[in-house]
N, CA, C and O atoms as CSV, one atom per row, in Angstrom:
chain,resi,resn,atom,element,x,y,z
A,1,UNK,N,N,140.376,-106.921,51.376
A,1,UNK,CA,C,141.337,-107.983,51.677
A,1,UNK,C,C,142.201,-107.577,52.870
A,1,UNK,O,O,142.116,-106.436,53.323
A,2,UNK,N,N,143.125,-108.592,53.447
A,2,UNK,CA,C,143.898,-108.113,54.352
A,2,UNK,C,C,144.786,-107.635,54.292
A,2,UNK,O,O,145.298,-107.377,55.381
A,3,UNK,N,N,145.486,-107.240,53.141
A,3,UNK,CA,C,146.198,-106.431,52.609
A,3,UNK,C,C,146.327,-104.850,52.475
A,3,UNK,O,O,147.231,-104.036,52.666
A,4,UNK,N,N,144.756,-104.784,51.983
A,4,UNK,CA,C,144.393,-103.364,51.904
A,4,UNK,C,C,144.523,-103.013,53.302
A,4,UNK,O,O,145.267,-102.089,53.632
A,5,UNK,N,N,143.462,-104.077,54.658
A,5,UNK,CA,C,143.508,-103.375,55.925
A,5,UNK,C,C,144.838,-103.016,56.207
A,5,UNK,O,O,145.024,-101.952,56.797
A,6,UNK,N,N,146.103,-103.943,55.784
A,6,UNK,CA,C,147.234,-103.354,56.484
A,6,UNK,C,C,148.011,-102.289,56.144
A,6,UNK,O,O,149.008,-101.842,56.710
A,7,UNK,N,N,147.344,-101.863,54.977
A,7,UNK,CA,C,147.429,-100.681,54.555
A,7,UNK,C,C,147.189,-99.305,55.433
A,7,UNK,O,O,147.646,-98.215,55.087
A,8,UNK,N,N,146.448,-99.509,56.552
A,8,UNK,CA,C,145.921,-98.140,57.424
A,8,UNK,C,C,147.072,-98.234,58.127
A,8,UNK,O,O,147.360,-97.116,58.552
A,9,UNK,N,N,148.116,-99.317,58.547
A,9,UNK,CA,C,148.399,-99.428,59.793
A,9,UNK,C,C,149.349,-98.061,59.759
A,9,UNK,O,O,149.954,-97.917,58.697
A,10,UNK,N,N,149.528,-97.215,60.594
A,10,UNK,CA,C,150.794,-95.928,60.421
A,10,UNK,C,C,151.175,-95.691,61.984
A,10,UNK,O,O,150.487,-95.712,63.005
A,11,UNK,N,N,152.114,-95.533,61.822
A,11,UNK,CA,C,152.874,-95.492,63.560
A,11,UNK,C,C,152.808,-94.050,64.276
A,11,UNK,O,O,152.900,-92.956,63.720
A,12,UNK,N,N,152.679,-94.242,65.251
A,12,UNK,CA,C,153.089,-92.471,66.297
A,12,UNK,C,C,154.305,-93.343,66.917
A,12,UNK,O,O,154.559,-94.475,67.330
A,13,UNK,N,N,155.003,-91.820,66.668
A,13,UNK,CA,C,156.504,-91.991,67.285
A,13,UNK,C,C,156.454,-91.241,68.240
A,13,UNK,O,O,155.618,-90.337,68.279
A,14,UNK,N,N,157.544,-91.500,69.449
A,14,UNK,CA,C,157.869,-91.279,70.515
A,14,UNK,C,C,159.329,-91.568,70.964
A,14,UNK,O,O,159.795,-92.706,70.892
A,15,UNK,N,N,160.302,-90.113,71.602
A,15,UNK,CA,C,161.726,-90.521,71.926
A,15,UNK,C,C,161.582,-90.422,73.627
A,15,UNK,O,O,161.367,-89.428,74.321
A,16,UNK,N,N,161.743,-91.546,73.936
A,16,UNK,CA,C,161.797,-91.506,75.429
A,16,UNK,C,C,162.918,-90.977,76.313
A,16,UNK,O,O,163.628,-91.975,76.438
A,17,UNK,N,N,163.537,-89.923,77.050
A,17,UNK,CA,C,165.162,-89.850,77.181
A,17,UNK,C,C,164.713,-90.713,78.369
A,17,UNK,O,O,163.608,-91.033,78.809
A,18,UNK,N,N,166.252,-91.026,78.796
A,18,UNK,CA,C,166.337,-92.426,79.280
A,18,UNK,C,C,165.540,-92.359,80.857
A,18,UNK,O,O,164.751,-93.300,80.938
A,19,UNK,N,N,165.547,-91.347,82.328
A,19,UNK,CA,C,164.653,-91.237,83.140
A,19,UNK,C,C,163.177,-91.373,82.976
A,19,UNK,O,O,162.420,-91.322,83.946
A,20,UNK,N,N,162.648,-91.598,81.398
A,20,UNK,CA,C,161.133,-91.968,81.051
A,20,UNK,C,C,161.048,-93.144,80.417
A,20,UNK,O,O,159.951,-93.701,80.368
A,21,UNK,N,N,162.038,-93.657,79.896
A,21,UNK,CA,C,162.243,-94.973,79.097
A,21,UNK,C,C,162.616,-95.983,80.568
A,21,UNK,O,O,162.791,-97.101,80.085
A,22,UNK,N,N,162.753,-96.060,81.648
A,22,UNK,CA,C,163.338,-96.327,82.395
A,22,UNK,C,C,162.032,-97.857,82.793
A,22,UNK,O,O,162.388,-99.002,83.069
A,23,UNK,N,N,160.841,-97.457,82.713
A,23,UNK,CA,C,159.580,-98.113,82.796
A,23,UNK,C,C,159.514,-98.723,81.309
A,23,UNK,O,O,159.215,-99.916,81.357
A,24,UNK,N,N,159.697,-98.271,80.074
A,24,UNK,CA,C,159.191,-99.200,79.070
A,24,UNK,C,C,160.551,-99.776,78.291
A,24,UNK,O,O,160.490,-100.050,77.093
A,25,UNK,N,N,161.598,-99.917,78.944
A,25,UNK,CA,C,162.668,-101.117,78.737
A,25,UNK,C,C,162.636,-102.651,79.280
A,25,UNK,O,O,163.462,-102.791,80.181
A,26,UNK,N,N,162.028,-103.654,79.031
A,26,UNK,CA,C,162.524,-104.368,79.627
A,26,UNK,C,C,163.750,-105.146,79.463
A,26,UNK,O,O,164.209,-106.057,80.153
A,27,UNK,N,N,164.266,-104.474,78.181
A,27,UNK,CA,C,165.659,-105.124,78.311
A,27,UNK,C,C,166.501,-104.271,78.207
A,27,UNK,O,O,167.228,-104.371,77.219
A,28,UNK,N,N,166.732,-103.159,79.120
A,28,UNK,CA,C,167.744,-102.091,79.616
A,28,UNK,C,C,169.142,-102.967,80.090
A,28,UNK,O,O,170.274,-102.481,80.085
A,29,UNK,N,N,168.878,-104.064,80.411
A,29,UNK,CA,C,170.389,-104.426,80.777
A,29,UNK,C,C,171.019,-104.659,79.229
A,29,UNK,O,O,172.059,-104.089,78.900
A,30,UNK,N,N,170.330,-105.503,78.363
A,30,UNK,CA,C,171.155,-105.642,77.211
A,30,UNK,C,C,171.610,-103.989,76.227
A,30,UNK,O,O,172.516,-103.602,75.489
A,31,UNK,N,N,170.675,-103.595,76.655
A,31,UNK,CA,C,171.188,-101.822,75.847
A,31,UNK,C,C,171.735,-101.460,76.215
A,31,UNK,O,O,172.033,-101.489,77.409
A,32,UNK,N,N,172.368,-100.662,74.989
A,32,UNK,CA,C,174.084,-99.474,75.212
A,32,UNK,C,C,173.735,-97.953,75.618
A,32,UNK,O,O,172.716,-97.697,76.260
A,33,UNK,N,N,174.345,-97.286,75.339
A,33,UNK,CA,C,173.890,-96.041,75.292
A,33,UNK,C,C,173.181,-95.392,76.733
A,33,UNK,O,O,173.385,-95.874,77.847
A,34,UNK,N,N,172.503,-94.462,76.522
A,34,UNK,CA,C,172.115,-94.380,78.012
A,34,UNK,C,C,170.942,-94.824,78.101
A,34,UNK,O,O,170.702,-94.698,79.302
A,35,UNK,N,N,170.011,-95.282,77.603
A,35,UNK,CA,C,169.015,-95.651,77.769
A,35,UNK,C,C,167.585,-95.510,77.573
A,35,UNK,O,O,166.590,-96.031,78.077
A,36,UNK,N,N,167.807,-94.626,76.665
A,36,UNK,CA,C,166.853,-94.276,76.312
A,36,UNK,C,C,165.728,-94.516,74.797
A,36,UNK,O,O,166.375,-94.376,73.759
A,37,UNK,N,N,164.663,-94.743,74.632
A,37,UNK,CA,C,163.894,-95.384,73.530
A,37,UNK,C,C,163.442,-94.999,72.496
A,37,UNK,O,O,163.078,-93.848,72.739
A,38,UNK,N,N,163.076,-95.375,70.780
A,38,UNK,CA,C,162.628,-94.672,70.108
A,38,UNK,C,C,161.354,-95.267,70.322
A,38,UNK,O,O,161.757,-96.307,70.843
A,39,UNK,N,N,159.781,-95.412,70.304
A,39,UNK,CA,C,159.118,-96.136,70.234
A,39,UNK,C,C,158.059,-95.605,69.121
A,39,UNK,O,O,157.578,-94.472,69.150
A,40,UNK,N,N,157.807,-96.451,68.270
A,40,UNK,CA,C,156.381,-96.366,67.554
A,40,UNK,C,C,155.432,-97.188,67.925
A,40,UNK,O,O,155.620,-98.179,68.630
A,41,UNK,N,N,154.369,-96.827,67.476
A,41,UNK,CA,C,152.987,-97.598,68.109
A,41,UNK,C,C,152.307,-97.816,66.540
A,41,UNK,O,O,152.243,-97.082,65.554
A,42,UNK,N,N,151.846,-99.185,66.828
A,42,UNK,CA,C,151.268,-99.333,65.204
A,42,UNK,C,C,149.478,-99.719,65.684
A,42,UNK,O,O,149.333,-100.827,66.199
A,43,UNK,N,N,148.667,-99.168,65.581
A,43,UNK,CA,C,147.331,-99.217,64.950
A,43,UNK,C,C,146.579,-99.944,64.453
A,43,UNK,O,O,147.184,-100.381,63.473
A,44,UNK,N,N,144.963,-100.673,64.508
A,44,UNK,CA,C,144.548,-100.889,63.567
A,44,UNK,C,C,144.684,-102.001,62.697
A,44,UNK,O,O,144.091,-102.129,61.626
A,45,UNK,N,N,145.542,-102.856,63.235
A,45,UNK,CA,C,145.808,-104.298,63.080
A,45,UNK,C,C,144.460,-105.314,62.375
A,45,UNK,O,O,143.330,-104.932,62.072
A,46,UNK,N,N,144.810,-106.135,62.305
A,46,UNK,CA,C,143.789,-107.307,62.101
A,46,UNK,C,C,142.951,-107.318,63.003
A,46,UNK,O,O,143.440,-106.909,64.056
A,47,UNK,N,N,141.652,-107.668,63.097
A,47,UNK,CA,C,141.027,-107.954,64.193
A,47,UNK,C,C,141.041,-109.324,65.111
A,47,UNK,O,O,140.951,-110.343,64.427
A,48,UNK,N,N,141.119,-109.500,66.275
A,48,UNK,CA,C,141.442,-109.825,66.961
A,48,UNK,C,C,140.156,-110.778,67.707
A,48,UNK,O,O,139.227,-110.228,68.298
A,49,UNK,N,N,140.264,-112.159,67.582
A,49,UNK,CA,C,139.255,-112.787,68.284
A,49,UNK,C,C,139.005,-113.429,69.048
A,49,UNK,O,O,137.953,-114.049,69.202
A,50,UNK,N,N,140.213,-113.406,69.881
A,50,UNK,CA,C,141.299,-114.131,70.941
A,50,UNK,C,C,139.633,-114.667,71.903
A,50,UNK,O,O,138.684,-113.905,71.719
A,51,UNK,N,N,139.421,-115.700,72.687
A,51,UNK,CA,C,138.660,-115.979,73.630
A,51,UNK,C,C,138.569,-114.981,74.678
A,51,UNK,O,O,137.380,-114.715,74.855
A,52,UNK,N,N,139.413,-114.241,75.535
A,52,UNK,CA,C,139.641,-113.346,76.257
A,52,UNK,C,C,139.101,-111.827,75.723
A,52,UNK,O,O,138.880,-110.879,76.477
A,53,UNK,N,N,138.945,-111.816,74.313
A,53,UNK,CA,C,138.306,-110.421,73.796
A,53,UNK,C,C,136.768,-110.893,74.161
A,53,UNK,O,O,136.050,-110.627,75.124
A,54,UNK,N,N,136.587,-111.619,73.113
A,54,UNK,CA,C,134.653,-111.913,72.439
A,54,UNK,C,C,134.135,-112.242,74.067
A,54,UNK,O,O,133.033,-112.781,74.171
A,55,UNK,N,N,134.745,-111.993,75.078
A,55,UNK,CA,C,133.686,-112.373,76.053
A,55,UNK,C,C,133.130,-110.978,76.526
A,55,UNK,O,O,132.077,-110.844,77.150
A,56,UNK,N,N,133.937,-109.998,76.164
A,56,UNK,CA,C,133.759,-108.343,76.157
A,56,UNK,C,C,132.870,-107.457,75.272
A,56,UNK,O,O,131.923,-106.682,75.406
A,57,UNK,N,N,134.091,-108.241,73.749
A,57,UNK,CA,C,133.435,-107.549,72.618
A,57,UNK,C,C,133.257,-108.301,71.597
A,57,UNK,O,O,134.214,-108.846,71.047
A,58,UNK,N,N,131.704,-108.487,71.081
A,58,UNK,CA,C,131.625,-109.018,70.317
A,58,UNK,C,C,132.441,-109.821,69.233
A,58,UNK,O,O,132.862,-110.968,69.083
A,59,UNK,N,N,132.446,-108.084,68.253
A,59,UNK,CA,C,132.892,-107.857,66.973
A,59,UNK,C,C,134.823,-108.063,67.202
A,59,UNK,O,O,135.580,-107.797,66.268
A,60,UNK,N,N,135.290,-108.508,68.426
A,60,UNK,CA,C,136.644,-108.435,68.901
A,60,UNK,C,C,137.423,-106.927,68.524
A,60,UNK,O,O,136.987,-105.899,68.004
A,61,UNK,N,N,138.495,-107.230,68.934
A,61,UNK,CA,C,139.479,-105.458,68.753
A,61,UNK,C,C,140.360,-106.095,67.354
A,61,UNK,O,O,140.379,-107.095,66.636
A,62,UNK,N,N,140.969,-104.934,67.502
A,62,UNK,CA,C,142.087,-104.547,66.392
A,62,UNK,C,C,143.024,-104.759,67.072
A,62,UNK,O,O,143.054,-104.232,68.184
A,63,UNK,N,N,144.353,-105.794,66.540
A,63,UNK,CA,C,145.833,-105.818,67.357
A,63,UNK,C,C,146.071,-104.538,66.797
A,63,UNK,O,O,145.635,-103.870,65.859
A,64,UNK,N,N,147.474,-104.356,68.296
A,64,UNK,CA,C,148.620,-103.201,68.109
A,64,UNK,C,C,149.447,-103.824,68.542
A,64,UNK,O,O,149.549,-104.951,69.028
A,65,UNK,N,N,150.317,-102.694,68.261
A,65,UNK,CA,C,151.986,-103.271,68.282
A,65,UNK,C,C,152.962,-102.071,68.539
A,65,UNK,O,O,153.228,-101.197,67.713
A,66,UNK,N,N,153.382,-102.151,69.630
A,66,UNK,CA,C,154.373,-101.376,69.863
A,66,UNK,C,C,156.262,-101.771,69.867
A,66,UNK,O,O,156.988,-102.664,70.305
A,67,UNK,N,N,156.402,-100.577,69.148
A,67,UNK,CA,C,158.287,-101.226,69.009
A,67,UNK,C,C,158.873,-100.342,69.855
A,67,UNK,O,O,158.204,-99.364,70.191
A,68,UNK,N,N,159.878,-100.458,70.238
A,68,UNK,CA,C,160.874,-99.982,71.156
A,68,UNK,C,C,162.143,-100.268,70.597
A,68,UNK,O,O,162.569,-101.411,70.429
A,69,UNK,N,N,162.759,-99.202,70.304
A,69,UNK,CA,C,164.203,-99.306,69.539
A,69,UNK,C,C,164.826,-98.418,70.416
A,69,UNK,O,O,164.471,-97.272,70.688
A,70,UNK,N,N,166.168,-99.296,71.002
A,70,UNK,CA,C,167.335,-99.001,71.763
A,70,UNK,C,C,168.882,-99.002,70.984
A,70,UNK,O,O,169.198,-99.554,69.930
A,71,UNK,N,N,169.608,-98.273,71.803
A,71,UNK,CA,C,170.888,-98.567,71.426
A,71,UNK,C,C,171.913,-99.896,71.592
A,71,UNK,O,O,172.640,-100.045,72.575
A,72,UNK,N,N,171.862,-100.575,70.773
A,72,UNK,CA,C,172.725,-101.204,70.769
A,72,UNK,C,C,173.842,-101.831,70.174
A,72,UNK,O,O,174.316,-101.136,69.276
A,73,UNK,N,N,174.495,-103.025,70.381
A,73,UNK,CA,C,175.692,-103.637,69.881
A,73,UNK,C,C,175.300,-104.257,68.277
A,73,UNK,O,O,176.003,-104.061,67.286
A,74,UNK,N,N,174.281,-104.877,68.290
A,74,UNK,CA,C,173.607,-105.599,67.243
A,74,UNK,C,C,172.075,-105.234,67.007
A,74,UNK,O,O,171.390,-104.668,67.859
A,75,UNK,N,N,171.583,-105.653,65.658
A,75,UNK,CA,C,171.008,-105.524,64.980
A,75,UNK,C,C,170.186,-106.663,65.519
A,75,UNK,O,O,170.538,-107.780,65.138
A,76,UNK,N,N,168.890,-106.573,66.545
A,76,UNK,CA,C,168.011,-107.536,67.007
A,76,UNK,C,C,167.220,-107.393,67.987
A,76,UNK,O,O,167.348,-106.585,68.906
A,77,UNK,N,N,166.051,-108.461,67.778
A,77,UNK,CA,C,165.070,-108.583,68.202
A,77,UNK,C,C,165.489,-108.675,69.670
A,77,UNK,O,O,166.208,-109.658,69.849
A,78,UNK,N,N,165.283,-108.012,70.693
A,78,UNK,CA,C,165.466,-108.814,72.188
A,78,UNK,C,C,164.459,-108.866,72.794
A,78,UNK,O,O,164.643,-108.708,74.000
A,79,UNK,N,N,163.036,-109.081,72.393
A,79,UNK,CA,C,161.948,-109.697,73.264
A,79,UNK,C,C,161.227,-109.574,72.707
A,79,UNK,O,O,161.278,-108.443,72.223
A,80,UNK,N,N,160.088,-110.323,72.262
A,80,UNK,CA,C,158.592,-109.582,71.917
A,80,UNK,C,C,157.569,-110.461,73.213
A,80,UNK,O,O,157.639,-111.644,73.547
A,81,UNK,N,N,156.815,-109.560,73.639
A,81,UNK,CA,C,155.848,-109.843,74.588
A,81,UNK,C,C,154.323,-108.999,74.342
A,81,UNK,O,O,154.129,-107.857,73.926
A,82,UNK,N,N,153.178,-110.248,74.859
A,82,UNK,CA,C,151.709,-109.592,74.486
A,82,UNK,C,C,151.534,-109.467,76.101
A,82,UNK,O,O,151.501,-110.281,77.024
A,83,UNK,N,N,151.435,-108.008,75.988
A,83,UNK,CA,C,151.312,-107.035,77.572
A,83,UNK,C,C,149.832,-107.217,77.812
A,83,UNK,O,O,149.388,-107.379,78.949
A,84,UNK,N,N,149.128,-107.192,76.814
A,84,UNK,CA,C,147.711,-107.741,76.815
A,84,UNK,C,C,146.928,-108.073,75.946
A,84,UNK,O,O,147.047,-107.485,74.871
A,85,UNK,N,N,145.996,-108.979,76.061
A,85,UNK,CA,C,145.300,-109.500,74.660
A,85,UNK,C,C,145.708,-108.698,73.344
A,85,UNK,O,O,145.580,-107.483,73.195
A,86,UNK,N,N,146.071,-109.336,72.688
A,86,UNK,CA,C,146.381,-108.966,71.005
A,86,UNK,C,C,147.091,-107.756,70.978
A,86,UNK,O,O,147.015,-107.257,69.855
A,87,UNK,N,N,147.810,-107.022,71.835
A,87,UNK,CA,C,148.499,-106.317,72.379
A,87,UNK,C,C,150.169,-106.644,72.290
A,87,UNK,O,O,150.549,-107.382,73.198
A,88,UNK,N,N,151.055,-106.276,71.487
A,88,UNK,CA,C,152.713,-107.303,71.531
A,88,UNK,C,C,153.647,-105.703,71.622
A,88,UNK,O,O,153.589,-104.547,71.203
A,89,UNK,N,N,154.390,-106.495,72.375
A,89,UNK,CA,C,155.770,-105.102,72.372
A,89,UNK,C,C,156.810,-105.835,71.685
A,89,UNK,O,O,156.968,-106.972,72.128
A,90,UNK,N,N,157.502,-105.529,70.804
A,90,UNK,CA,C,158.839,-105.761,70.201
A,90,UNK,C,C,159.819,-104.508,70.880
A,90,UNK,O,O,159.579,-103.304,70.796
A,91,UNK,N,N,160.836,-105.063,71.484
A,91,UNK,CA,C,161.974,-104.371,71.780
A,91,UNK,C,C,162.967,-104.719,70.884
A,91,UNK,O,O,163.126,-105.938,70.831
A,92,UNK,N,N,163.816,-103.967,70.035
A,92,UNK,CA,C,164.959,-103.938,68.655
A,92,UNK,C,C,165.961,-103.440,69.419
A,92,UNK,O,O,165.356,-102.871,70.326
A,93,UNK,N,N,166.793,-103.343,69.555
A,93,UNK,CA,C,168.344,-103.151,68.992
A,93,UNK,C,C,168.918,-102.564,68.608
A,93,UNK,O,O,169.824,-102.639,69.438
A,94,UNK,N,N,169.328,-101.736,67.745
A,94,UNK,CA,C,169.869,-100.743,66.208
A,94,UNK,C,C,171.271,-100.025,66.619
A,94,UNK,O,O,171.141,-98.844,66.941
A,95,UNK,N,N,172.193,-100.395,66.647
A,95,UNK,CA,C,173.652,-99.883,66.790
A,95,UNK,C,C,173.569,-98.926,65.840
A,95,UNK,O,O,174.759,-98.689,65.634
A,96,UNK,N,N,172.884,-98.149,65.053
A,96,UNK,CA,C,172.850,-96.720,64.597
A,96,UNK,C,C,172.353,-95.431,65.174
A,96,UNK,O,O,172.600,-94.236,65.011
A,97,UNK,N,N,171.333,-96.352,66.118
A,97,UNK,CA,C,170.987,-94.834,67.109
A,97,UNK,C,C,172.095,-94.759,68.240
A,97,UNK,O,O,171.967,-93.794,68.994
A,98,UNK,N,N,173.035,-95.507,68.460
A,98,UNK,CA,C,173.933,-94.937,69.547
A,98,UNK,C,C,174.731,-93.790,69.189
A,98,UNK,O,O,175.095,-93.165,70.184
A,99,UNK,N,N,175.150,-93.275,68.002
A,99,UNK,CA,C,175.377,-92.507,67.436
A,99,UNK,C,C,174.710,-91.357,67.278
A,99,UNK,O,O,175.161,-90.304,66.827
A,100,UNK,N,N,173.609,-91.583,67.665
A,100,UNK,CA,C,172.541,-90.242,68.092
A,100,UNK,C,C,172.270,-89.251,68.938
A,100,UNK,O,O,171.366,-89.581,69.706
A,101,UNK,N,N,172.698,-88.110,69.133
A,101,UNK,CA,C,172.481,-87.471,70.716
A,101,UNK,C,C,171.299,-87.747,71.675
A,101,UNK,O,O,171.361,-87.931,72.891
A,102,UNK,N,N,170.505,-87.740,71.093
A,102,UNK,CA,C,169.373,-88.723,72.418
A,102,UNK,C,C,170.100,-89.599,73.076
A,102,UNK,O,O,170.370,-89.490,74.272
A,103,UNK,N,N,170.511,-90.642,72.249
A,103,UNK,CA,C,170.989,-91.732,72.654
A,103,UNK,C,C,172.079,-91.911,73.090
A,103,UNK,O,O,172.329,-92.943,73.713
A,104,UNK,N,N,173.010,-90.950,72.874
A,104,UNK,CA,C,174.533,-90.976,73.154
A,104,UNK,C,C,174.805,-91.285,74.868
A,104,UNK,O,O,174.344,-90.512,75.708
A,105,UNK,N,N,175.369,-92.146,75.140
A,105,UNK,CA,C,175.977,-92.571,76.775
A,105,UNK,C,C,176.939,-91.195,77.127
A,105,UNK,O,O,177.881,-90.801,76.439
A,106,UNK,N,N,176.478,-90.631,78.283
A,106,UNK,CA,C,177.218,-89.631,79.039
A,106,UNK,C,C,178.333,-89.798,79.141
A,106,UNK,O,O,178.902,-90.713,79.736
A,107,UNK,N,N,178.817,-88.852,78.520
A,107,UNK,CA,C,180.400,-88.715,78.950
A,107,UNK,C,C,181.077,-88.356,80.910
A,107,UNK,O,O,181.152,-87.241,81.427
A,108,UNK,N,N,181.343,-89.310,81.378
A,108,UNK,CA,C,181.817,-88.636,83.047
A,108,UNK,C,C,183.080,-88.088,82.665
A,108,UNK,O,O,183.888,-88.496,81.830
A,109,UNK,N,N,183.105,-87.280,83.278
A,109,UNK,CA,C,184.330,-86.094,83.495
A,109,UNK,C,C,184.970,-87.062,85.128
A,109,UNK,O,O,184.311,-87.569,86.036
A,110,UNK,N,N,186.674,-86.978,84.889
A,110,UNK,CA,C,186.861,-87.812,85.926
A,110,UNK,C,C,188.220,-86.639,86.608
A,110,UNK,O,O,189.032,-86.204,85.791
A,111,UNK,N,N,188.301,-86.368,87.574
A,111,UNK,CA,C,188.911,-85.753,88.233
A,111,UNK,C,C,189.975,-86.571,89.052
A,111,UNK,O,O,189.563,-87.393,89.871
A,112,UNK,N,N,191.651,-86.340,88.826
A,112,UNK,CA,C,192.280,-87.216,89.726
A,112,UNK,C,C,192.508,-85.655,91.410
A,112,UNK,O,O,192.818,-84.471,91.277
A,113,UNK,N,N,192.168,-86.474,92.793
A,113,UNK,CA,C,192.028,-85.735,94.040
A,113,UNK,C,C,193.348,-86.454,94.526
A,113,UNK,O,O,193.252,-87.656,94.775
A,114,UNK,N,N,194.714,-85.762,94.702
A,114,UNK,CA,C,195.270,-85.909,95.537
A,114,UNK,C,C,195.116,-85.586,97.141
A,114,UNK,O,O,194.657,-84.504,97.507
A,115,UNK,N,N,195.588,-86.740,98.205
A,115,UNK,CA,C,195.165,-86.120,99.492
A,115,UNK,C,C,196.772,-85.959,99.971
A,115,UNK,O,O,197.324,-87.011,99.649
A,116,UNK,N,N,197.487,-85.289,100.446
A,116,UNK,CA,C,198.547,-85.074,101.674
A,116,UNK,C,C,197.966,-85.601,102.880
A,116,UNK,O,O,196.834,-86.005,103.146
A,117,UNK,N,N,199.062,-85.489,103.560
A,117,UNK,CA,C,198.932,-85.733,104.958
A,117,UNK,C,C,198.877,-84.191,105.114
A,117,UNK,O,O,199.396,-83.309,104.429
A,118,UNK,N,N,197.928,-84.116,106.448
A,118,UNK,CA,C,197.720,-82.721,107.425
A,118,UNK,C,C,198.958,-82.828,108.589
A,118,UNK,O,O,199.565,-83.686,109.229
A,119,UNK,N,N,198.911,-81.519,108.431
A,119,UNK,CA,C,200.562,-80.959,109.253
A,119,UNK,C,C,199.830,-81.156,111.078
A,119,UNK,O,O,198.784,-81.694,111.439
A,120,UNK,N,N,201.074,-80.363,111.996
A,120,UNK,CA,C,200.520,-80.640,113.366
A,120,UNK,C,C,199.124,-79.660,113.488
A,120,UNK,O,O,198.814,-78.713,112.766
A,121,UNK,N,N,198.569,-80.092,114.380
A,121,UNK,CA,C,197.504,-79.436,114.820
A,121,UNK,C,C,197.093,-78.452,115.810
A,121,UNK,O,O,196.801,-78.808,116.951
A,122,UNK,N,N,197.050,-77.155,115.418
A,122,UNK,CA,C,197.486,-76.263,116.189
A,122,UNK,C,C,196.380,-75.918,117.022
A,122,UNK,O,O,195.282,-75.680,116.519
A,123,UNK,N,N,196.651,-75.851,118.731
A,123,UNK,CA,C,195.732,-75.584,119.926
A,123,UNK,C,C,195.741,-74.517,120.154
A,123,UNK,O,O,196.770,-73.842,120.204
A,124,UNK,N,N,194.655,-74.120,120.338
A,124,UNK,CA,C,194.795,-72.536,121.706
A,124,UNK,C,C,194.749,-73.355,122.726
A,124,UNK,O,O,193.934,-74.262,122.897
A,125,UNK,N,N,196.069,-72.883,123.762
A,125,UNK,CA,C,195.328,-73.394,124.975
A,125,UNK,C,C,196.009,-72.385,125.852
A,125,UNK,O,O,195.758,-72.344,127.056
């Protein structure tokens, strides 16, 4: 049944820090934190018989599904997109990983620079 198949499905995880997550955000503007991703990849899906497969492969593929969990304000979905046939990315949300050191937004260190004025300017001549 299709039940049992969804039984195989099991994820590989992946923490992107944010200079590698930088390519698989597409919604980096709505995320907090610095930017960086948890992603699992799910497997093994239903099979897939989309017109665009069976002209390839017969027996069609297996969907996957990749999630992408960011830091943010709320608890939500902010996109799902099929990157390619039977292929979907869900990008999430989760205001609990900002709290995470992966995820934690850099602290800047801010320095106040006083300038004076420069005194006369002394010549050899």
């Amino acid at each position: 049944s299709n039940l049992d198949h969804k039984s195989d499905v099991k994820p590989k995880q992946k923490v992107f820090p944010p200079s590698a997550a930088a390519g698989k955000s597409s919604s980096s503007a709505q995320a907090g934190g610095n930017g960086a991703v948890y992603v699992q990849e799910y497997y093994h899906g239903m099979v897939c018989m989309d017109e665009d497969v069976r002209v390839f492969v017969n027996n069609g593929v297996e969907r996957a599904t990749t999630v992408r969990f960011s830091c943010g304000k709320n608890y939500e979905i902010l996109n799902v997109n099929e990157d390619s046939t039977c292929h979907y990315i869900f990008d999430v949300s989760v205001p609990d990983l900002c709290g995470h050191p992966l995820f934690k937004e850099p602290v800047i260190k801010t320095q106040v620079v006083k300038c004076l004025p420069a005194g006369p300017l002394l010549h050899d001549d």
